[in-house]
C-alpha positions in Angstrom: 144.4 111.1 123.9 141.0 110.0 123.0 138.1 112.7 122.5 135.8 113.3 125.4 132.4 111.2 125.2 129.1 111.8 126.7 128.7 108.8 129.4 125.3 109.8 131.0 123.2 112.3 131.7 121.1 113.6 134.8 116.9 114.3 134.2 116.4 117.7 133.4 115.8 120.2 136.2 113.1 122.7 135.3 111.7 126.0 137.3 109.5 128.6 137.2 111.9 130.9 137.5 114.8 132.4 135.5 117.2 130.4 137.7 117.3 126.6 138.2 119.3 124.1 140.1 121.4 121.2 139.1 121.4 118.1 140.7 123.6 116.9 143.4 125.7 114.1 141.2 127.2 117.6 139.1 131.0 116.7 139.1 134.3 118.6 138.0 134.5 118.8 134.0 130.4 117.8 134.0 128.9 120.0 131.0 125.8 121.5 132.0 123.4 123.2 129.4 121.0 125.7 130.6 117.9 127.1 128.7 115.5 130.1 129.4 112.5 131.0 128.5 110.9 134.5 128.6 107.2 135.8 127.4 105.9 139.6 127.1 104.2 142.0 125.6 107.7 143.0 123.5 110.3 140.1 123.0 112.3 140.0 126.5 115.8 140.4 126.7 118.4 137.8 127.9 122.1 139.2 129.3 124.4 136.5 129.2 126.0 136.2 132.7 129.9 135.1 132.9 131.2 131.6 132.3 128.4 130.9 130.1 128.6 130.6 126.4 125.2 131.3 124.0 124.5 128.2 121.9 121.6 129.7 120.6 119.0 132.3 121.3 115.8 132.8 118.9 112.8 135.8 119.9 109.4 134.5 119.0 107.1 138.2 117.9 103.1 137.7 116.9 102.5 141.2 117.6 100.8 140.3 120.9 102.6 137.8 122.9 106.2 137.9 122.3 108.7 135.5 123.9 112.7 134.2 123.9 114.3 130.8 124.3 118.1 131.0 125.1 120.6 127.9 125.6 124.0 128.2 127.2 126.9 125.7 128.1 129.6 126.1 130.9 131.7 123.7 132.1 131.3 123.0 135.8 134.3 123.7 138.0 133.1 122.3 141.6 131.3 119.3 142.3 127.7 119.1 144.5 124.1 120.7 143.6 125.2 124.4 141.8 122.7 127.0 141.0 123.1 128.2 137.3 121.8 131.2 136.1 123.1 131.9 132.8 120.7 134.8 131.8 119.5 138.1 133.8 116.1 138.9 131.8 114.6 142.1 131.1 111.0 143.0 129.4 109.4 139.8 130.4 106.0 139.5 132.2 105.7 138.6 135.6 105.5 135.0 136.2 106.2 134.2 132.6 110.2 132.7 132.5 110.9 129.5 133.4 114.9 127.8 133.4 115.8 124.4 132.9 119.3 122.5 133.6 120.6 119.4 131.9 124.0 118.0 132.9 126.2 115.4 130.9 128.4 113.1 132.3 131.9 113.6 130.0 
């Protein structure tokens, strides 16, 4: 059986939000990589919601405006649009996270 290969890829969704949503063309086995990013007064906080694994997560601290960027993979089990939310996040200002979702084709 040959290893899985990457055949394509959708344009990355972004938001303004700590949630984003993938496009319509997502199918069954489709790995979709999310990324956060958070900015306060203290480094914010992501919680890793389930289904998701952490491929990285780095804090950024200057002393005055902190921030986080978090990247998770899941594998998507239903076809269609999907909303993916891989992080709830704490400490952050208002109006300062913003989520992106890029989905490969396997």
């Amino acid at each position: 059986m040959a290893a899985p290969s990457i055949r394509g890829s959708t344009a990355p969704v972004l938001s303004d939000t700590g949630t984003a949503t993938s496009p319509a063309a997502t199918a069954i086995g489709d790995l979709v990589i999310c990324f956060v990013w958070s900015q306060g007064t203290s480094i914010p906080t992501h919680a890793l919601l389930g289904g998701f694994t952490e491929v990285r997560t780095h804090s950024h601290n200057d002393g005055t405006t902190d921030g986080r960027l978090s990247a998770a993979a899941k594998v998507a089990t239903a076809a269609g649009a999907q909303t993916y939310q891989p992080y709830t996040v704490s400490g952050a200002t208002a109006g300062q996270t913003c989520a992106g979702i890029l989905v490969l084709t396997v």
